[in-house]
C-alpha positions as CSV (number, residue, x, y, z in Angstrom):
1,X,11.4,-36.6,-14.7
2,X,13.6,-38.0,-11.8
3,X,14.7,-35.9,-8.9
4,X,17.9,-34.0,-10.1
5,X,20.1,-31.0,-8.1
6,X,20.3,-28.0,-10.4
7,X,23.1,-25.9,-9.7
8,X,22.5,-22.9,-12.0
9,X,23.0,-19.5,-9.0
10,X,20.3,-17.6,-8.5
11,X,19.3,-14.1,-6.9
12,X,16.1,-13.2,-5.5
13,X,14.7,-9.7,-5.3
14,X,12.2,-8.6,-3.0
15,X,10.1,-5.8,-5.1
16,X,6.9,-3.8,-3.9
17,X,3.5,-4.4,-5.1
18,X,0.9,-2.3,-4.2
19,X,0.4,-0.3,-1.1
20,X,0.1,-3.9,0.5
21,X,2.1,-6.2,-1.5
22,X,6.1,-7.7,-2.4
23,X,7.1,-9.7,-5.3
24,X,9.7,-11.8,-4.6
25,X,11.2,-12.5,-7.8
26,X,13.7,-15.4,-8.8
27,X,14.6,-14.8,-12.4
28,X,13.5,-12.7,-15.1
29,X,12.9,-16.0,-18.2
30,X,11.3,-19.4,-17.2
31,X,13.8,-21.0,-15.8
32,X,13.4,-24.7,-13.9
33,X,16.2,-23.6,-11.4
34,X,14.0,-20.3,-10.5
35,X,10.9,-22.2,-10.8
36,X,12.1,-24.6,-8.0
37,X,13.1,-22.0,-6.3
38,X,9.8,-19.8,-6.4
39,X,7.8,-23.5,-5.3
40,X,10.2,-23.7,-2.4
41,X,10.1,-20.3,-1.0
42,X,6.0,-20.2,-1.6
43,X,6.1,-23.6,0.7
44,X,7.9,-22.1,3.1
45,X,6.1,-19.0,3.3
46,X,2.7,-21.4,3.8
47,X,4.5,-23.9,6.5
48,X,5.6,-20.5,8.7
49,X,4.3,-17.6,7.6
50,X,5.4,-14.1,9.0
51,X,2.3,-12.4,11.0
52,X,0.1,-10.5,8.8
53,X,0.4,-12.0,5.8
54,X,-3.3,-12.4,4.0
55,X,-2.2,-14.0,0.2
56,X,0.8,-16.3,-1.1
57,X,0.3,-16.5,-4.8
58,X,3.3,-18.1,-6.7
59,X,3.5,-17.7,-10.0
60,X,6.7,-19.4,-12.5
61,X,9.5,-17.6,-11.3
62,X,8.2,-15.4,-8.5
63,X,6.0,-15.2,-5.7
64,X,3.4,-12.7,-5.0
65,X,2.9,-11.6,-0.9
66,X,0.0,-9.9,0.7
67,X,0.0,-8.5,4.2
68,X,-2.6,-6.5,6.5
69,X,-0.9,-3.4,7.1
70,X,-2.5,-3.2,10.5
71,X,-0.3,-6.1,11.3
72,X,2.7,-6.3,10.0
73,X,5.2,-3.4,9.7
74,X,6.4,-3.3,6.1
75,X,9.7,-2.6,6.5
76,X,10.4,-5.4,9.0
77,X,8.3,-7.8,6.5
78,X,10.5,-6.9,3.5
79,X,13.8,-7.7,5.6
80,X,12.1,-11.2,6.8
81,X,11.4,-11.8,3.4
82,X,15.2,-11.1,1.2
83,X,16.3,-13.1,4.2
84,X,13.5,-16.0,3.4
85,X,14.5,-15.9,-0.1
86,X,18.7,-15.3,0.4
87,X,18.3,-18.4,2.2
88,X,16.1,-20.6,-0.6
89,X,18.8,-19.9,-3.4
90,X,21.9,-20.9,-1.0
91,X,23.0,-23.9,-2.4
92,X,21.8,-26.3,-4.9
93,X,18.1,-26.5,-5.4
94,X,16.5,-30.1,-5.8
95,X,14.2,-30.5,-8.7
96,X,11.6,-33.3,-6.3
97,X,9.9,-36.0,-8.7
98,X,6.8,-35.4,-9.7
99,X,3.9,-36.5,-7.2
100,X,1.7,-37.4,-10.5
101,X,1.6,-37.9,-13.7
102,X,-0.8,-37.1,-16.6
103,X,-0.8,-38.9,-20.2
104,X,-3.5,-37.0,-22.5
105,X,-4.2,-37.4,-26.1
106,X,-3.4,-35.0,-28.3
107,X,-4.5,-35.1,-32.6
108,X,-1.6,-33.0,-33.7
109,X,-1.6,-31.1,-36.9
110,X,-4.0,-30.2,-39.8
111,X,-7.0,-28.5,-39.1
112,X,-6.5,-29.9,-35.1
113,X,-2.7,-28.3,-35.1
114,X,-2.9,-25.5,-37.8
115,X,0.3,-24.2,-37.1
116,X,2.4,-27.1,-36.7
117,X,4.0,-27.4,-39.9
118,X,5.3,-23.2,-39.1
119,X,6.6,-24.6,-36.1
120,X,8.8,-27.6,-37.0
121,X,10.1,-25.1,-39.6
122,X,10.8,-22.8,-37.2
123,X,12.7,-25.7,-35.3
124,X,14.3,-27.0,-38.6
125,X,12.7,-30.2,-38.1
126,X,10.0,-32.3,-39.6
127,X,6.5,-32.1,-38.3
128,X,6.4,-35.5,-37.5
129,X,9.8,-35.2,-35.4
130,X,8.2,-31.9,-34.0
131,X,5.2,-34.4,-32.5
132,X,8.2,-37.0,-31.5
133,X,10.1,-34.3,-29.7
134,X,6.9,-32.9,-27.9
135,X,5.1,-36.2,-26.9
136,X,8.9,-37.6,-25.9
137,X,9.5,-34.6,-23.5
138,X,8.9,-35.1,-19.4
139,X,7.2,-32.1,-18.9
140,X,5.7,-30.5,-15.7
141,X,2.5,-28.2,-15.0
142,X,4.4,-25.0,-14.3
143,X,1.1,-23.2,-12.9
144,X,-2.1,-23.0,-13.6
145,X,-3.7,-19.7,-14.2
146,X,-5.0,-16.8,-16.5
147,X,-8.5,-18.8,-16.5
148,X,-9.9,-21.4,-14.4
149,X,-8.0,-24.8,-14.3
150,X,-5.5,-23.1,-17.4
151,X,-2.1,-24.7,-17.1
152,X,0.9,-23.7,-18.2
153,X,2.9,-26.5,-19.5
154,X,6.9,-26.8,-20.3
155,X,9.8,-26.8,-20.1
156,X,10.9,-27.7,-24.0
157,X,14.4,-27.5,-24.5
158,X,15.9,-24.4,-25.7
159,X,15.6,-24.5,-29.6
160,X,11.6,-24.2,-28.6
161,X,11.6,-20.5,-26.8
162,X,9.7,-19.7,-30.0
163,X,8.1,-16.0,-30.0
164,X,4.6,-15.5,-29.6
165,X,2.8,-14.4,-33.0
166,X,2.8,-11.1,-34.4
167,X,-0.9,-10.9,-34.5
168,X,-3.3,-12.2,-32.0
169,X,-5.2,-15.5,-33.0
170,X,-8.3,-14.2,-32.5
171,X,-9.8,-18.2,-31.3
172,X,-8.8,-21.6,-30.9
173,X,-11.1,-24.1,-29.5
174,X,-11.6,-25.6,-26.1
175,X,-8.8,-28.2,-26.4
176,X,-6.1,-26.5,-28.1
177,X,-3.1,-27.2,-27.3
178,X,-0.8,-24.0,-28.1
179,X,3.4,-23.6,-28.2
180,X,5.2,-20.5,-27.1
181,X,8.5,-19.6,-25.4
182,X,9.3,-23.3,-24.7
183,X,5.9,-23.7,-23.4
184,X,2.7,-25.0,-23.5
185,X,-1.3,-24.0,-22.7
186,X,-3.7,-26.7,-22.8
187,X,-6.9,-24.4,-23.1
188,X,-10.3,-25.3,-21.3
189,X,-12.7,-23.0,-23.5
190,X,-12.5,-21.2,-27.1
191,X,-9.8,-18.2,-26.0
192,X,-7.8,-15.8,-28.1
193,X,-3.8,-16.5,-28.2
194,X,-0.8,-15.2,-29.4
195,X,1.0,-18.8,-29.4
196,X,0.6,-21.3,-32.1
197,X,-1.6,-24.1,-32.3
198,X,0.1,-27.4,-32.9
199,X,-3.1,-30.3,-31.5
200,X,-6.0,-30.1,-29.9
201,X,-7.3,-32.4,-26.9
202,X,-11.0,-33.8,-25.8
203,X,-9.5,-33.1,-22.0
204,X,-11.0,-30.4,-20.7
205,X,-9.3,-28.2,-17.6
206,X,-12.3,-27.6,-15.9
207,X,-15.6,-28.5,-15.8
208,X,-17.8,-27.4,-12.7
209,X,-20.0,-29.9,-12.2
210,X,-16.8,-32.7,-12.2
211,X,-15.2,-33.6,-9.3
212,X,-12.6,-32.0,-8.9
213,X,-13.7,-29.2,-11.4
214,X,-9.7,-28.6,-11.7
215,X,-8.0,-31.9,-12.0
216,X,-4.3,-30.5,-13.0
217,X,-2.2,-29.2,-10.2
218,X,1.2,-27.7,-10.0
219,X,4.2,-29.9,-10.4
220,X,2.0,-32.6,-12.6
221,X,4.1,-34.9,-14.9
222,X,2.7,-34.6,-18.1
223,X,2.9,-36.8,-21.2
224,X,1.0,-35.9,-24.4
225,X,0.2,-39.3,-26.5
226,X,-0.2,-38.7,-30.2
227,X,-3.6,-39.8,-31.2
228,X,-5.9,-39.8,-34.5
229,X,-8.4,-36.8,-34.4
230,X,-11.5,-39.6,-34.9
231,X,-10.6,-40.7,-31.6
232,X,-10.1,-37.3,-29.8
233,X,-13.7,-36.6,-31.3
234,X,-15.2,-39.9,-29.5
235,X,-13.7,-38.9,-26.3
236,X,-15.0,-36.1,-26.3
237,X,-17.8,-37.6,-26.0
238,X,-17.3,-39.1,-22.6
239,X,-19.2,-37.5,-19.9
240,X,-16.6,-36.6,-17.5
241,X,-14.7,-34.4,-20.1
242,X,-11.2,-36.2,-19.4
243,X,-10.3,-37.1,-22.7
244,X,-8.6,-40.2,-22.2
245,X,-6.1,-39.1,-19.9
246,X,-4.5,-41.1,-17.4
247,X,-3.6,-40.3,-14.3
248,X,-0.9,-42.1,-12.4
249,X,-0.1,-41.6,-8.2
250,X,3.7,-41.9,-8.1
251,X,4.0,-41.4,-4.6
């Protein structure tokens, strides 16, 4: 994805959290304009921040901001901050290219992608130009989070803000890769999920003793290449648990 200005206007809103706490919000829905938005004012938070803060933790849309009562008066800290975050949403917001980029193989459908076939239905579409439309998409690691090295993948375009499942999947397996709400999770370990399972990979999010344990960060590129399950299953085979993905340095 090339660097592009978005233009879509935003507000920001500066809610409490905690006795010792503000969420500065940037939109309600995953939204790549409020997403650039929430990187940017998390940036600038960590290249000057106010005295007394003790956490920035961004999230999609929003950021979350800690602060040691002792030394920072609340009310002056929420004023610096709806003036930190009137200012990131004043005129257009740049979408920056990617830093990195990831291509990882993905079997997609049958008993790798259970649910595939509900959700090219869903879409109106054939399964196979459900696994075009996904593996064609330039796609971003929104955040990572919920478990260790866990990313959060998107953004599909608009006809894919499918609803989580009515009932929980009780387990998919370390690889799955599941579809909700015009996203994606690529999960590390065997986890319960409301989203559907459409592949499965032989990269694994984190591993402990790898180096780094964590190798996706936010604001990744990421490709998914359709592959044949026999060679997922020899990959994962590989020591390092990567899968056969590829990392590229862009810049």
């Amino acid at each position: 994805m090339s660097a592009m200005t978005l233009s879509t206007p935003l507000t920001a809103e500066v809610l409490p959290a905690g006795v010792d706490g503000f969420l500065v919000r940037f939109s309600l829905t995953p939204d790549p304009v409020a997403m650039t938005a929430a990187r940017r004012f998390a940036a600038r938070l960590e290249a000057g921040a106010p005295e007394g803060l003790s956490e920035i933790a961004a999230a999609l849309v929003s950021v979350l901001v800690r602060f040691d009562a002792t030394l920072a008066d609340r009310s002056e800290l929420k004023t610096r901050l709806e003036t930190m975050a009137r200012e990131t949403v004043q005129g257009p917001l740049e979408l920056p290219e990617p830093a990195r980029r990831w291509t990882i193989p993905v079997a997609f459908g049958a008993e790798q992608g259970p649910q595939l076939a509900e959700v090219a239905a869903a879409l109106g579409i054939s399964e196979e130009a459900a696994v075009r439309q996904i593996c064609e998409a330039d796609l971003r690691v929104l955040t990572i989070g919920f478990a260790p090295g866990q990313p959060y993948i998107g953004l599909m375009p608009e006809a894919w803000n499918l609803p989580r499942m009515a009932q929980l999947n009780p387990s998919v397996p370390a690889g799955a890769l599941v579809v909700a709400v015009r996203q994606f999770v690529l999960f590390g370990a065997a986890s319960a999920t409301g989203w559907q399972q459409v592949g499965r990979a032989a990269f694994r999010t984190f591993v402990p003793e790898r180096e780094p344990p964590m190798p996706l960060l936010g604001g990744d590129a990421i490709r998914f290449a359709p592959a044949a399950w026999d060679e997922i299953a020899d990959l994962a085979e590989d020591g390092d648990r990567m899968g056969g993905a590829r990392l590229e340095v862009l810049r």
